[in-house]
C-alpha positions as CSV (number, residue, x, y, z in Angstrom):
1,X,47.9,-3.2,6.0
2,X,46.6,-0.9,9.2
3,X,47.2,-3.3,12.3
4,X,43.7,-3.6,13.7
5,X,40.1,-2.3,13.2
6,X,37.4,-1.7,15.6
7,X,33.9,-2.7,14.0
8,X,30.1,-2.1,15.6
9,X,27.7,-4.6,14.7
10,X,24.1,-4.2,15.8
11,X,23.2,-8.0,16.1
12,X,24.9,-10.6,18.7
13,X,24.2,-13.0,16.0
14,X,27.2,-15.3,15.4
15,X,27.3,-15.8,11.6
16,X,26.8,-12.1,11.4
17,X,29.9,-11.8,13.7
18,X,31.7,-14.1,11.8
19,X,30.9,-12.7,8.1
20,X,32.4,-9.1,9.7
21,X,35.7,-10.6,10.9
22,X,36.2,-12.6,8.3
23,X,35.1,-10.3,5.4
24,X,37.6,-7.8,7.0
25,X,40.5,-10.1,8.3
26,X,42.3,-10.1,4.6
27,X,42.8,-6.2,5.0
28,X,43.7,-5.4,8.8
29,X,45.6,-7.8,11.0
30,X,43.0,-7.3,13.8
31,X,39.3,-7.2,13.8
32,X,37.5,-6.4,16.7
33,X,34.0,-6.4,17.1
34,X,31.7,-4.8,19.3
35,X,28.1,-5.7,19.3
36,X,24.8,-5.1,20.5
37,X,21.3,-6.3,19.9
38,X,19.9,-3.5,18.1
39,X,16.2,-3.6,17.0
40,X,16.1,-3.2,12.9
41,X,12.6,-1.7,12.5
42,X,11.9,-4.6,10.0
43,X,10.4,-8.0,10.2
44,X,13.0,-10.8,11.3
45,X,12.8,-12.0,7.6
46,X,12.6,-9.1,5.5
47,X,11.1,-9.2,2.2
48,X,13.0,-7.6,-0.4
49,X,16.2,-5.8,-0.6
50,X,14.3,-2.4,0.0
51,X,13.2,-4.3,3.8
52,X,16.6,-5.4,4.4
53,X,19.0,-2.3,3.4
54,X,16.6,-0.7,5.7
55,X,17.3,-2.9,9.0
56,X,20.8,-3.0,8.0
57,X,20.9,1.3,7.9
58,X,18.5,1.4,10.8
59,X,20.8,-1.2,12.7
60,X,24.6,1.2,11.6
61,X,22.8,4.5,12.4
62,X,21.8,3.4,16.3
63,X,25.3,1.4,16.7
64,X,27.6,4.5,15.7
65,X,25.4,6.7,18.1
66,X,25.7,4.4,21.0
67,X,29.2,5.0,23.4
68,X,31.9,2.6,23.3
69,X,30.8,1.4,26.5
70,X,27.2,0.6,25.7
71,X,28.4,-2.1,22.7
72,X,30.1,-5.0,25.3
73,X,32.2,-7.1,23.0
């Protein structure tokens, strides 16, 4: 088991937060999260799982291209 994993998550929503740490905790000892209110490019309640693969890719793409700095825990 590696000892601790640094995560980005582009919402500051706390089930979202929540589903990351504990989706990961059984396979690192650490989770840590980062986030930052990223705009999706979809509605707030997408229809369909086309709409909402597409927020969630839009969402990783501008989280991994922001610095460490600009994602406050």
């Amino acid at each position: 088991m590696n000892s601790s994993v640094l995560v980005r998550v582009g919402s500051q929503n706390p089930a979202k937060l929540e589903a990351v740490r504990s989706g990961l905790a059984p396979f690192f000892a650490s989770v840590v999260t980062e986030s930052a209110e990223i705009p999706s490019g979809v509605d707030a309640q997408p229809l369909g799982w086309a709409e909402i693969i597409a927020g969630a890719r839009s969402r990783a793409r501008a989280s991994s291209s922001r610095p460490l700095s600009a994602c406050p825990a």
